[in-house]
C-alpha positions in Angstrom: -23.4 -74.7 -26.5 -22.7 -73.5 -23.1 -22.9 -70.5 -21.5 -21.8 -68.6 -18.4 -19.4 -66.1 -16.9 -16.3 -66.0 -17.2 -14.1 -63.6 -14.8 -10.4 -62.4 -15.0 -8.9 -61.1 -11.6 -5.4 -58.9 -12.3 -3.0 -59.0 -9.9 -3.9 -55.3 -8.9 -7.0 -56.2 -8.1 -6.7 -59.1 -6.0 -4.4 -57.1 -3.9 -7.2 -54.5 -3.5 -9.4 -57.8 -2.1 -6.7 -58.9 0.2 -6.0 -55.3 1.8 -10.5 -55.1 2.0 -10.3 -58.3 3.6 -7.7 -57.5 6.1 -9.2 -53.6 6.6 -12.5 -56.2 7.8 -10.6 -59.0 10.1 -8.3 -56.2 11.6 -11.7 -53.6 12.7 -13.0 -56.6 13.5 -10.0 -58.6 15.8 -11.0 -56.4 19.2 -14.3 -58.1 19.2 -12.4 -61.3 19.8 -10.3 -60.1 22.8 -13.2 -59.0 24.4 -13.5 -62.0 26.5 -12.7 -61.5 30.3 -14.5 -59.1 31.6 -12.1 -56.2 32.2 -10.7 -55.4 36.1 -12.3 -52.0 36.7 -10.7 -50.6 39.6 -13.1 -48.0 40.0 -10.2 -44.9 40.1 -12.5 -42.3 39.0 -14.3 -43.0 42.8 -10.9 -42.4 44.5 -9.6 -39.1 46.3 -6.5 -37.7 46.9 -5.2 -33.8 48.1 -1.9 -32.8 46.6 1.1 -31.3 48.1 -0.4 -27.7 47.3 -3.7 -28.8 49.6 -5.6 -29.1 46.4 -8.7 -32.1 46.2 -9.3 -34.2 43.9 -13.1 -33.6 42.7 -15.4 -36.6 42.9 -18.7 -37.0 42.5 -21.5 -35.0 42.7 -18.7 -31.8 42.5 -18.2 -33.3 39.0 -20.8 -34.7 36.5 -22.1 -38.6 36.0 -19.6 -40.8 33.0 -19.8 -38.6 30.1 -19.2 -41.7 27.3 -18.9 -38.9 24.4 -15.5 -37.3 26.2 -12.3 -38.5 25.5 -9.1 -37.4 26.6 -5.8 -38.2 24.6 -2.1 -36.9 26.3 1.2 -36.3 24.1 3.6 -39.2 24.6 7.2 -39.6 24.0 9.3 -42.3 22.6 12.5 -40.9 21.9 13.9 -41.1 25.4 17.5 -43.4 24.2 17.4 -43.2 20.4 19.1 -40.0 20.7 22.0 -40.4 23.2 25.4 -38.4 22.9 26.5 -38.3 26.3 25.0 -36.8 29.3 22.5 -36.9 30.9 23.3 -32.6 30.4 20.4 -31.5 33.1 19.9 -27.8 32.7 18.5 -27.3 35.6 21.5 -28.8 37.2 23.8 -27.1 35.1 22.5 -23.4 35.7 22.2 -23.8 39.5 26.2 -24.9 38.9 26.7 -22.3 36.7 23.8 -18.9 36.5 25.4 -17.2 33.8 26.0 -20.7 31.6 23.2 -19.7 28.9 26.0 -16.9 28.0 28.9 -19.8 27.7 28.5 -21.6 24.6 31.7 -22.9 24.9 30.9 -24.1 28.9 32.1 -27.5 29.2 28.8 -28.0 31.6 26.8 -28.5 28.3 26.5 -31.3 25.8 27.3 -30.6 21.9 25.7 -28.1 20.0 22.3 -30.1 18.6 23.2 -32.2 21.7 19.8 -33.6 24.1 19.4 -32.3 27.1 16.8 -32.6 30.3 15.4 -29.9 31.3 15.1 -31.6 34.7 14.9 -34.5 36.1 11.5 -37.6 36.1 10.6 -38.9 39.6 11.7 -42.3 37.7 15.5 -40.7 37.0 16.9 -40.4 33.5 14.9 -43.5 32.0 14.8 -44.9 28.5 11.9 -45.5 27.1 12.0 -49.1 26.8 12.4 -49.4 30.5 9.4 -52.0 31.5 9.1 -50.6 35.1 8.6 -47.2 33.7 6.0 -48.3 31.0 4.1 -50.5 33.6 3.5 -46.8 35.7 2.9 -44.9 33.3 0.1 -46.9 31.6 -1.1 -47.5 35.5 -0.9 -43.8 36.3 -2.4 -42.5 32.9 -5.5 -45.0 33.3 -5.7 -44.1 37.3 -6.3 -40.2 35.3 -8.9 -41.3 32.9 -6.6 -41.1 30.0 -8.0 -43.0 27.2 -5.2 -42.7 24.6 -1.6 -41.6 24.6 -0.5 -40.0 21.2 3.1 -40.7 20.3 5.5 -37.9 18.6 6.7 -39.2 15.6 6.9 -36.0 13.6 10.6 -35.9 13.1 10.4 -39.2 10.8 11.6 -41.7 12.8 8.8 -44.6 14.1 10.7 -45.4 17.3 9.1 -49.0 16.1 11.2 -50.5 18.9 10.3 -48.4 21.4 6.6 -48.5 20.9 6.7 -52.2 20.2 7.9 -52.7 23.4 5.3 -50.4 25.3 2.5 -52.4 23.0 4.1 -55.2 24.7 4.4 -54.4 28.2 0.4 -52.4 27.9 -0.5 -55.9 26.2 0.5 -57.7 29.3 -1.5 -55.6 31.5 -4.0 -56.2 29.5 -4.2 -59.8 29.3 -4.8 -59.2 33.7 -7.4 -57.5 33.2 -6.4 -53.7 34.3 -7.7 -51.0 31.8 -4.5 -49.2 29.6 -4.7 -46.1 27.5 -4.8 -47.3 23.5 -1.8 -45.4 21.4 -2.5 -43.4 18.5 0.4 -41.5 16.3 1.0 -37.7 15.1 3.1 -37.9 11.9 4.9 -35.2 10.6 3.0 -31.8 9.4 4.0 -31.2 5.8 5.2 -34.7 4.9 3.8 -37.5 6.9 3.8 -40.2 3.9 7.0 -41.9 5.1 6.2 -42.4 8.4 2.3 -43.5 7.6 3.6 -46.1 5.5 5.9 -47.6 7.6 3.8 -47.7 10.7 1.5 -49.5 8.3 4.2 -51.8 7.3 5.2 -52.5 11.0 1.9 -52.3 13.3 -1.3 -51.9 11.8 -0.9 -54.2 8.3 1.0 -57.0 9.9 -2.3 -56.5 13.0 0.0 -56.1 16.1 -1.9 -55.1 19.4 -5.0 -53.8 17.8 -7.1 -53.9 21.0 -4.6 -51.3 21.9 -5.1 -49.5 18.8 -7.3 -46.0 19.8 -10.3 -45.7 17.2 -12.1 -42.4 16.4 -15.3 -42.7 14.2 -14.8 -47.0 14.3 -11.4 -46.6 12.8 -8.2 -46.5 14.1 -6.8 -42.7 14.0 -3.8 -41.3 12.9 -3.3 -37.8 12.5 -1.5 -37.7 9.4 -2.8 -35.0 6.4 -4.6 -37.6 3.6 -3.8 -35.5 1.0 0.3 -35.7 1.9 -0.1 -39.7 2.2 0.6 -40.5 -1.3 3.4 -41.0 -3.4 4.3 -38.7 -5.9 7.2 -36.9 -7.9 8.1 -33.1 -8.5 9.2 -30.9 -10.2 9.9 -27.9 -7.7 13.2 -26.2 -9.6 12.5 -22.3 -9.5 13.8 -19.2 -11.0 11.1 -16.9 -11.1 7.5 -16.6 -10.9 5.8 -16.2 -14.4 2.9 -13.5 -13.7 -0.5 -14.1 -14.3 -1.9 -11.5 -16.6 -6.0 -11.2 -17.2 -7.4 -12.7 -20.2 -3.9 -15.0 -20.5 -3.3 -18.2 -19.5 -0.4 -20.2 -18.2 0.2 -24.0 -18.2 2.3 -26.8 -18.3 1.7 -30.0 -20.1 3.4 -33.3 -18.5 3.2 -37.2 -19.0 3.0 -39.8 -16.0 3.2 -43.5 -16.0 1.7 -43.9 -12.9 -2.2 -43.6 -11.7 -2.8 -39.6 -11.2 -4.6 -38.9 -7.9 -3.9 -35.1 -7.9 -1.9 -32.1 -9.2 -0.6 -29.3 -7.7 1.3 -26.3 -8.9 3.3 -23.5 -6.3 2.0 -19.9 -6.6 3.2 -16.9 -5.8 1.6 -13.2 -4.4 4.1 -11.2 -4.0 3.0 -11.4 -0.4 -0.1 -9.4 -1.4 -3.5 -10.6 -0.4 -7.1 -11.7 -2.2 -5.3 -13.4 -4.6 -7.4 -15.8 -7.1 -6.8 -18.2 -9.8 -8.5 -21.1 -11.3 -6.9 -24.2 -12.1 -8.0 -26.7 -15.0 -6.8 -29.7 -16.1 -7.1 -31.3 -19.1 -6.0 -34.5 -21.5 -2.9 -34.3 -24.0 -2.6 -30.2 -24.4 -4.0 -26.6 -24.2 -6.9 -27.9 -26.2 -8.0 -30.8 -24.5 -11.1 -32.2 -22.8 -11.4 -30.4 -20.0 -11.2 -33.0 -16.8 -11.7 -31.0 -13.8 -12.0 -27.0 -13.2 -11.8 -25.3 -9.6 -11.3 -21.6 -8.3 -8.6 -20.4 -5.5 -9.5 -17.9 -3.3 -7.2 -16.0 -0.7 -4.0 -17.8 -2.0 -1.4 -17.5 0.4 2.6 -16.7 -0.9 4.2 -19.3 -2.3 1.6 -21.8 -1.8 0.8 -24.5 -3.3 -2.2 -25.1 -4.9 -3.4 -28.7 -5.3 -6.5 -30.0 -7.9 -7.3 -33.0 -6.4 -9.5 -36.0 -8.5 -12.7 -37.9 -7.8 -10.8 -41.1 -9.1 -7.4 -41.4 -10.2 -6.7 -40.9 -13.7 -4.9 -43.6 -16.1 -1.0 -43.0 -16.8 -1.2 -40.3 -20.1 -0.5 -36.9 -21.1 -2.2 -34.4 -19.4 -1.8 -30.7 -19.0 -2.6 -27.7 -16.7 -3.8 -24.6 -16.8 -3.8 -21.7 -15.1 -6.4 -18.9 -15.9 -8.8 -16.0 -14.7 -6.6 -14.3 -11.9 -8.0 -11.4 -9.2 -5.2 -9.9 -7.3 -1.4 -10.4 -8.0 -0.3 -13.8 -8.8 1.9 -15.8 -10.8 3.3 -19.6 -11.0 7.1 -20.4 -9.8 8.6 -21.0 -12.8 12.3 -22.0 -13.9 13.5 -20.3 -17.1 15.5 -23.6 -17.8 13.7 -27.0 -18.9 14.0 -28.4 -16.0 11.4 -31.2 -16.5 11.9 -33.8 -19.1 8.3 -34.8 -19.3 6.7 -31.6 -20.3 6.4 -28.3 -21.6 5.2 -24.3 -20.3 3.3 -22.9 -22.2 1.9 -19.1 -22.5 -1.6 -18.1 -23.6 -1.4 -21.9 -25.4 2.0 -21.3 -27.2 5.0 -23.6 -26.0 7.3 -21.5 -24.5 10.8 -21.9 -22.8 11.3 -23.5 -19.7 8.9 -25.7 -16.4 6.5 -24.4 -14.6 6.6 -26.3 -10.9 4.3 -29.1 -11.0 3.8 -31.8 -7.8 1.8 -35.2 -9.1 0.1 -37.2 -6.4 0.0 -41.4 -7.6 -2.4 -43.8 -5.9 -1.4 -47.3 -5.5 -3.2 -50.5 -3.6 -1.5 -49.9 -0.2 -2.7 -46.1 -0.2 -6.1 -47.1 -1.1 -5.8 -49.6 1.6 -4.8 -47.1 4.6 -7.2 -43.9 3.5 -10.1 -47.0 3.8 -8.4 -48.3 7.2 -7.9 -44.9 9.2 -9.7 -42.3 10.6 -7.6 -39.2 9.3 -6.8 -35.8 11.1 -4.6 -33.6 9.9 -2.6 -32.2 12.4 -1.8 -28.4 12.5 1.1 -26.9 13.8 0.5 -23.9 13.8 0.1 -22.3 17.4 -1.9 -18.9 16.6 -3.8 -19.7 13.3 -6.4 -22.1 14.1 -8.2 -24.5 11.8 -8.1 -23.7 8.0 -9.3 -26.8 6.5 -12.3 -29.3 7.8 -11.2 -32.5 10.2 -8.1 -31.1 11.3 -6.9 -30.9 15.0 -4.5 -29.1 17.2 -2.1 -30.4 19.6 -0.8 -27.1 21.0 -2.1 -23.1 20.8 -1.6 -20.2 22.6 -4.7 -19.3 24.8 -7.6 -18.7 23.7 -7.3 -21.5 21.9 -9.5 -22.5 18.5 -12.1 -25.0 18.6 -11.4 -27.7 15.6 -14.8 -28.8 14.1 -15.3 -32.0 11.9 -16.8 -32.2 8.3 -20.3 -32.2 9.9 -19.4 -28.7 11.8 -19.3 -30.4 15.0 -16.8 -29.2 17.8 -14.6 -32.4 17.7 -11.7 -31.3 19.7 -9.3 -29.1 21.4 -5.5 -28.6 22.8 -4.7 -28.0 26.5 -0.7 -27.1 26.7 1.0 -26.8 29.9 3.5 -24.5 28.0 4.1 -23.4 24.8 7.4 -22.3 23.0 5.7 -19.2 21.6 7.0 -15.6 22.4 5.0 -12.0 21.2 2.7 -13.9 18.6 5.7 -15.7 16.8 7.1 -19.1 17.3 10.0 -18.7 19.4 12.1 -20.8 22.1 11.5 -21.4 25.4 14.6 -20.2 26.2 14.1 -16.9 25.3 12.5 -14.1 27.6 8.7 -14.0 27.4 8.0 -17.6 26.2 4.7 -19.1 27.6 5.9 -20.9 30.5 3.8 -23.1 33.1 3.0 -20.0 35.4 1.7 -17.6 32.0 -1.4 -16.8 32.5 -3.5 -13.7 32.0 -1.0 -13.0 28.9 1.8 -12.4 31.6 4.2 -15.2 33.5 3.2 -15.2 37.4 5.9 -13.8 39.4 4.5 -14.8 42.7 6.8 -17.4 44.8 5.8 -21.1 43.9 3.7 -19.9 40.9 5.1 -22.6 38.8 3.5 -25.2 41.1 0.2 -24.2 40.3 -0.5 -25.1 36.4 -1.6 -21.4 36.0 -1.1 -21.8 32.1 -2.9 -25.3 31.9 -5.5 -24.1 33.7 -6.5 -21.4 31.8 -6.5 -24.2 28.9 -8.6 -26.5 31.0 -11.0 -23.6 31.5 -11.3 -22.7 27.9 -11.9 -26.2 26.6 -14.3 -27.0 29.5 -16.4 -23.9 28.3 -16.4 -24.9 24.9 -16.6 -28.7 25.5 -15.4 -30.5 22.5 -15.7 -34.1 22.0 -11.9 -34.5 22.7 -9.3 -32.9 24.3 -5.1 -33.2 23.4 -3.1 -32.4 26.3 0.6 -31.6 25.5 2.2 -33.3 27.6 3.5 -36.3 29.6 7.1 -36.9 28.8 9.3 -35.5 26.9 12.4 -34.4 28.9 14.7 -33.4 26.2 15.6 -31.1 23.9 18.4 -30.0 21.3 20.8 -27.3 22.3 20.8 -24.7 19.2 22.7 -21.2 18.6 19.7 -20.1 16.2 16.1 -20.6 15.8 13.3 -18.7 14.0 16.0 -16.0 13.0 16.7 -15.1 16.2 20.7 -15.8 17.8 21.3 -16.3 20.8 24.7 -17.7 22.3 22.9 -21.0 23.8 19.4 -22.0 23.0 17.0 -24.6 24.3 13.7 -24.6 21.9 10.7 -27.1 22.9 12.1 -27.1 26.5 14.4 -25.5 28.8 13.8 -25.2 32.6 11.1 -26.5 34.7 9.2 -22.8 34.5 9.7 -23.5 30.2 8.3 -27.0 30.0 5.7 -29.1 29.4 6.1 -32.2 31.1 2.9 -33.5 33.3 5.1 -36.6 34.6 6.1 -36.4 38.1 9.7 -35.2 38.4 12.3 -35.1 41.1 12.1 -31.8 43.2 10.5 -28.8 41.7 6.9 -29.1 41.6 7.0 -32.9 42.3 3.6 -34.8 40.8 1.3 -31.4 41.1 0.4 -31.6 37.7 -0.6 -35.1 38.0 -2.9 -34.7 40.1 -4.1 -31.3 38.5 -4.8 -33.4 35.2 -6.7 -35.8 37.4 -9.0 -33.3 38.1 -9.4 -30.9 34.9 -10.1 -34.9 33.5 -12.9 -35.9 35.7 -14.7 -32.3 35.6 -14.5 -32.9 31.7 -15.8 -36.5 31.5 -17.3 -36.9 34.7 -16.7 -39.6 37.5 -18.6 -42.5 38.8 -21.1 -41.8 42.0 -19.5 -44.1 44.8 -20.6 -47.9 45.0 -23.5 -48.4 47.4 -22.7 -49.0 50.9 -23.2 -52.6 52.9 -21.2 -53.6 55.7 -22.3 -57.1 57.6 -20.7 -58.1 61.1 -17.3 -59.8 60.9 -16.0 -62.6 63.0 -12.3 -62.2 62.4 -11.2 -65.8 62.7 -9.4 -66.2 58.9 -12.4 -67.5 57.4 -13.4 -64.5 55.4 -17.0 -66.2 54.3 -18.4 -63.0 56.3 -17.3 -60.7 54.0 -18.4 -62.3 51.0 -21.7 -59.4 51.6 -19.9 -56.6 52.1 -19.9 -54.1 49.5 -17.9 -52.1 48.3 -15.2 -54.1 47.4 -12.6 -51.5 46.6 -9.8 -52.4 44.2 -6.4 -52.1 42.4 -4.6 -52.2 39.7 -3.1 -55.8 39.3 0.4 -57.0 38.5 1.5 -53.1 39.3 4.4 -53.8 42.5 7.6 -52.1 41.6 9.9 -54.2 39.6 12.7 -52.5 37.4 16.4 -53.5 36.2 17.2 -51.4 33.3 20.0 -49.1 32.2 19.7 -45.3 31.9 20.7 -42.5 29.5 24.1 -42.9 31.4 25.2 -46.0 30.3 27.1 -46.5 33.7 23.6 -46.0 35.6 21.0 -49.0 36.2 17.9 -48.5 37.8 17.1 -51.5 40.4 13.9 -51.6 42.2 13.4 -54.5 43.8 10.3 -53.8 46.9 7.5 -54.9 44.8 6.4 -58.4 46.5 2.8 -58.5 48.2 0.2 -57.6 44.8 -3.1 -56.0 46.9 -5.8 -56.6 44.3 -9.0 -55.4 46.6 -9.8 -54.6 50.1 -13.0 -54.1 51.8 -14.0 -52.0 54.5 -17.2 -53.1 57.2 -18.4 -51.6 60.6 -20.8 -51.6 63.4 -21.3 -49.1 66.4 -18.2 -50.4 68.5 -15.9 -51.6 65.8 -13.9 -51.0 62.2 -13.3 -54.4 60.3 -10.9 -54.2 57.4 -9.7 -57.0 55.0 -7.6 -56.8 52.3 -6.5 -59.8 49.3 -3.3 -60.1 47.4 -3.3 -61.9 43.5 -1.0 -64.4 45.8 -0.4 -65.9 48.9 0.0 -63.0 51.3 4.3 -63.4 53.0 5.3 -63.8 56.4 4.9 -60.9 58.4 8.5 -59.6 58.6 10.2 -56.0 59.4 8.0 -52.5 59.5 6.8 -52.4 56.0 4.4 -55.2 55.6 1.0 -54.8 54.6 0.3 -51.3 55.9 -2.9 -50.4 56.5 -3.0 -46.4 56.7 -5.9 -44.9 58.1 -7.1 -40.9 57.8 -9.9 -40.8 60.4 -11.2 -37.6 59.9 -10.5 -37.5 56.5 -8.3 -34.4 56.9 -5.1 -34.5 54.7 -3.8 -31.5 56.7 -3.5 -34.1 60.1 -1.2 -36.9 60.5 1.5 -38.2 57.3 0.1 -37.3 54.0 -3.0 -37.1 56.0 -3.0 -40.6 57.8 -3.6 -40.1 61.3 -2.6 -44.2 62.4 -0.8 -47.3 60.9 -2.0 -50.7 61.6 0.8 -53.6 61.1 4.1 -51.4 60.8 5.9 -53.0 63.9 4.3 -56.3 63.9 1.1 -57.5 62.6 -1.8 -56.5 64.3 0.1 -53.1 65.7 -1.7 -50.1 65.9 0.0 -46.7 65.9 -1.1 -43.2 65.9 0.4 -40.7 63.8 2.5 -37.8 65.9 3.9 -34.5 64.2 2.0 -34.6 61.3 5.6 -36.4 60.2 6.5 -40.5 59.7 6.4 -40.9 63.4 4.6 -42.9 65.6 3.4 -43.6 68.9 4.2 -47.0 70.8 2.0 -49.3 69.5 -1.0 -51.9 71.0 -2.6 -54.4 69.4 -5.6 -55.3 67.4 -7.1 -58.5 66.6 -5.8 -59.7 63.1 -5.8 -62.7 61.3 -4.4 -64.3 58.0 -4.9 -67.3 55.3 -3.6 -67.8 52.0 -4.3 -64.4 50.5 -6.1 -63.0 52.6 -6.2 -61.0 55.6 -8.9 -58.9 57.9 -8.7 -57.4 61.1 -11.1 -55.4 63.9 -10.2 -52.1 65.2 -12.4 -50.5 67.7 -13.6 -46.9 67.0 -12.1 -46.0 70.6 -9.1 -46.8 69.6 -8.6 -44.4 66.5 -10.0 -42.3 69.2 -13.6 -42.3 68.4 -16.5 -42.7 70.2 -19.1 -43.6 66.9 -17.9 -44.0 63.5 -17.2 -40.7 61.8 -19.4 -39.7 58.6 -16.3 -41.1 55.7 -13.1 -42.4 56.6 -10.2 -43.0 54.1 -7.8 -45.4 54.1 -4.8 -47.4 52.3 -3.1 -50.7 52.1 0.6 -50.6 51.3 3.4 -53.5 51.2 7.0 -52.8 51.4 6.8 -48.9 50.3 7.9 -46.9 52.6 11.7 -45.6 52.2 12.0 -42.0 52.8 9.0 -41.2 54.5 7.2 -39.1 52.2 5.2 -39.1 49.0 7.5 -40.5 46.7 7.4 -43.7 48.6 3.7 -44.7 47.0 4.5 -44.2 43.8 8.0 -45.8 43.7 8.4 -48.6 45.7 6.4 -51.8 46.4 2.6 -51.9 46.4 0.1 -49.1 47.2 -3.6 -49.9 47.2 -5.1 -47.6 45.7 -2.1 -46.0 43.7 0.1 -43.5 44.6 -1.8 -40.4 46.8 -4.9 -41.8 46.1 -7.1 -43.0 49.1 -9.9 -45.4 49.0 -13.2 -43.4 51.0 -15.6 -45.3 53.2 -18.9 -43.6 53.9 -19.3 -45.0 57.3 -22.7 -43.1 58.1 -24.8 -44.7 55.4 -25.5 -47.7 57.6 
């Protein structure tokens, strides 16, 4: 006779093994794309003074790398899914028009529900699909110390192609080596199943870009409500709430033929307070086994009041009871059998009609995503704060509530730049008294310019610095648009504008065109590295140079200062006009590093492309901007010469503190392949010893207008944008 053991797998089951097996390969699958070492342009070491005169920290003004920080940014992707006509810019439209927001019928505005801007991006009306645009944002948001952007997918739509292609276009920058923020999602408040389960259907089941894919607690996070994730049925008809008297009972019996995670019922308080009830459930009826027992305290009106199970129960009859109430409360009812699976009951007596009654079912793919994310359930709430464990904020009125974790840890915090709340109650922006960029100090700023400043964000900043939770959600980067509404929140109005409405009421940190241009950037720059810190700079070693194209000499020299790679401006895509295309086509030399070396008489500077460096041709090639005194309030944007702008090896010094130039002479220079280097003497940037730090910057094919917008739009600047590299020349 034999013997052994014998097993039976069900179908169930074995799909319970798959999703375990692919929760393992997919937490596993970064480890395997770890294998170049990642390009670390070292942008936390770079400065930069903004339009306003306002610096950059660096190190020692702000702390050493704080690991444990992390900084997440609200991200949009709905800029083209929503297009009827326009672009309608209100900003535009009221300086055409003042008294437009009392014209409904204006034909400056879109149609009612309609998008509009509230102004316009420094990168125009773009889609968000537009590679150009994706490529500087993920560039600009890294330069920041961004570690993830969180999309808005609360209004039930994915935007799968739209974040497909940012994965995509990130991936690509990726596979070079440059560091990218990772993406994580916030689904909608009070009913995110939908949109979890198709974002596991589409990205995270199917294992699409998961080195992109932001973790929190070695999971991905989502920030959905676990408890909303599941499927379920209802029974929410409603007549009338059947009161809760003490010593009775109310209950409702009902049958399922699915796998019962939870049960919930709707009460109601006649908007009283300290309202109490326990809920029971148990098998078959009235008098069956008793299952599961717990007390509500505090109910609110018309809430819903969920009993939620260990393990999911088999499909069966079961029944619940209400029981044992403090306060004024009773369960929505509908005097009509409304539920063909069940039966009220009274004090244990079938009685006429349904009681409300939600069932929560478990399946193998919701099993498989509450073991594969981290959850968070998002609040929206502005003024209430936390009310339940591992839930986060993504925008409150100041002072704004710390959000702890199960543990009772401070896990995290918002920082808005504005928020669409008006005299404690949710409101529009467009109405008078919404928290705009320049409230502060419960009052909006009335000084000229205030909205420049960040006066709101700020006080955000300072609150969460104080506080210092383990992550921060700033609201926002870039979301532009908003519906145009007659009504919101009960109140009427004859045109409306809710999330957005001018550049005072909005929330955008993107640079834009005009207004307060990229001051926000560069405030978030620095409200990020006094949060997580920035890197001392790299130690200092310059060696003699013989500038004779060689470049083995500088081999030694240290720092080597770098860039992001792959990042010159490219772009061909349409806008939300569909007559408009956005060409940019001054991206050619790619400026990977540069280096800086010196001695008592002379300045040697080199500089290396990802390829072969062109021909020297016209007055944009290969600038090399120098700040001598490292003074942003002398010369352009602070440079006080230009080496290279009216042939290679020219040297001009700045006059006017405008993009104007003296007549030039020449330096020695030299070039090979991708590589280039020169000598300056220090009496020629008017010198007589090397200064104490000297900044400078390498840019090919950028300048166009002659101001700011000119490193961020066009061809290459190394470092990015207003950043500078600094030397510190007296270290020798």
């Amino acid at each position: 006779m034999k013997t052994g053991i014998t097993s039976k797998v069900s179908a169930s089951d074995r799909q319970i093994l798959s999703q375990s097996l692919l929760l393992i390969l997919l937490l596993l699958a970064p480890l395997k794309l770890l294998g170049a070492a990642p390009w670390d342009n070292y942008s936390d070491t770079w400065v930069a003074t903004d339009a306003l005169g306002r610096s950059v920290p660096t190190y020692p003004e702000v702390p050493a790398p704080r690991s444990d920080r992390t900084v997440g940014i609200f991200y949009f992707l709905w800029l083209g899914e929503h297009i009827q006509g326009g672009p309608f810019d209100v900003t535009r439209i009221l300086a055409s028009d003042p008294d437009a927001m009392q014209k409904p019928d204006s034909p400056l505005w879109g149609p009612l529900h309609a998008p509009h801007h509230w102004g316009e991006s420094l990168f125009g009306y773009y889609l968000t699909n537009d590679e150009g645009v994706l490529r500087k944002h993920a560039q600009m948001l890294g330069d920041a110390g961004v570690d993830v952007v969180i999309f808005d997918v609360t209004n039930q739509i994915t935007y799968r192609d739209w974040y497909r292609a940012l994965l995509r276009v990130w991936a690509d920058m990726r596979r070079l080596g440059n560091r990218t923020p990772q993406v994580a999602f916030l689904t909608p408040f009070w009913s995110p199943s939908k949109v979890v389960r198709e974002l596991w259907r589409d990205l995270y089941q199917p294992g699409l870009h998961p080195d992109l894919w932001f973790r929190w607690e070695g999971k991905p996070l989502i920030l959905a409500d676990p408890e909303l994730i599941f499927t379920g049925e209802e029974n929410a008809h409603q007549s009338v709430p059947a009161e809760l008297h003490p010593d009775h009972t109310l209950g409702q019996s009902f049958t399922t033929e699915q796998m019962l995670q939870a049960v919930s019922a709707r009460f109601a308080t006649w908007h009283t307070t300290n309202s109490a009830v326990t809920l029971t459930l148990r098998t078959n009826g009235p008098a069956g086994e008793q299952l599961l027992s717990q007390r509500f305290e505090n109910v609110g009106d018309n809430t819903w009041l969920r009993l939620r199970l260990n393990a999911p129960l088999p499909p069966g009859t079961y029944y619940l009871e209400a029981s044992v109430p403090d306060g004024r409360i009773g369960w929505w009812s509908h005097t009509e059998d409304k539920f063909n699976r069940g039966t009220a009951f009274t004090n244990g007596a079938a009685t006429a009609g349904d009681r409300t009654l939600r069932l929560t079912h478990t399946d193998a793919d919701t099993q498989a995503m509450l073991d594969f994310f981290t959850f968070r359930a998002p609040q929206p709430d502005y003024f209430r704060g936390q009310t339940k464990p591992d839930m986060w904020s993504w925008l409150e009125i100041y002072p704004q509530h710390v959000f702890t974790n199960s543990a009772g840890q401070k896990e995290q915090m918002s920082v808005g730049v504005g928020q669409n709340a008006v005299k404690g109650r949710l409101g529009s922006m467009s109405e008078p008294g919404a928290h705009g960029r320049s409230f502060h100090r419960g009052a909006r700023d009335i000084r000229p310019n205030a909205v420049r400043y960040g006066l709101n964000v700020a006080e955000q900043w300072e609150r969460a610095l104080k506080q210092d939770p383990r992550f921060i959600f700033v609201t926002g980067w870039n979301e532009w648009i908003m519906g145009r509404f007659a009504e919101f929140n009960g109140i009427k109005l004859p045109v409306m504008f809710v999330d957005q409405f001018d550049q005072e009421h909005s929330r955008d940190i993107e640079p834009m065109r005009g207004g307060h241009g990229d001051d926000y950037y560069y405030q978030l720059v620095s409200y990020v590295r006094r949060y997580k810190g920035a890197r001392p700079p790299p130690e200092t070693k310059p060696r003699p140079i013989n500038v004779d194209g060689r470049f083995e000499d500088w081999r030694e020299v240290q720092p080597e200062f770098r860039d992001t790679i792959g990042d010159p401006a490219r772009r061909e895509h349409g806008g939300w006009d569909a007559k408009v295309t956005y060409r940019n086509d001054t991206g050619r030399n790619d400026i990977v590093a540069a280096k800086f070396s010196w001695d008592r008489e002379t300045a040697w500077f080199y500089v290396r492309t990802h390829e072969p460096i062109t021909t020297p041709q016209g007055t944009n090639w290969m600038l090399l901007f120098v700040d001598t005194d490292a003074n942003p309030k002398t010369g352009w944007l602070g440079y006080d010469f230009v080496i290279n702008r009216t042939a290679a090896g020219s040297l001009e010094q700045n006059s006017s503190n405008r993009f104007t130039w003296s007549s030039p002479r020449t330096v020695q220079s030299r070039m090979a392949g991708n590589e280039l280097e020169l000598a300056i003497p220090w009496k020629a940037l008017g010198l007589q010893s090397p200064p104490t730090t000297l900044d400078f910057k390498w840019a090919d094919n950028c300048i166009a207008a002659g101001d700011w917008t000119d490193l961020t739009l066009n061809g290459d600047a190394a470092p990015n944008d207003r950043f500078n590299y600094r030397a510190r020349v007296g270290t020798q």
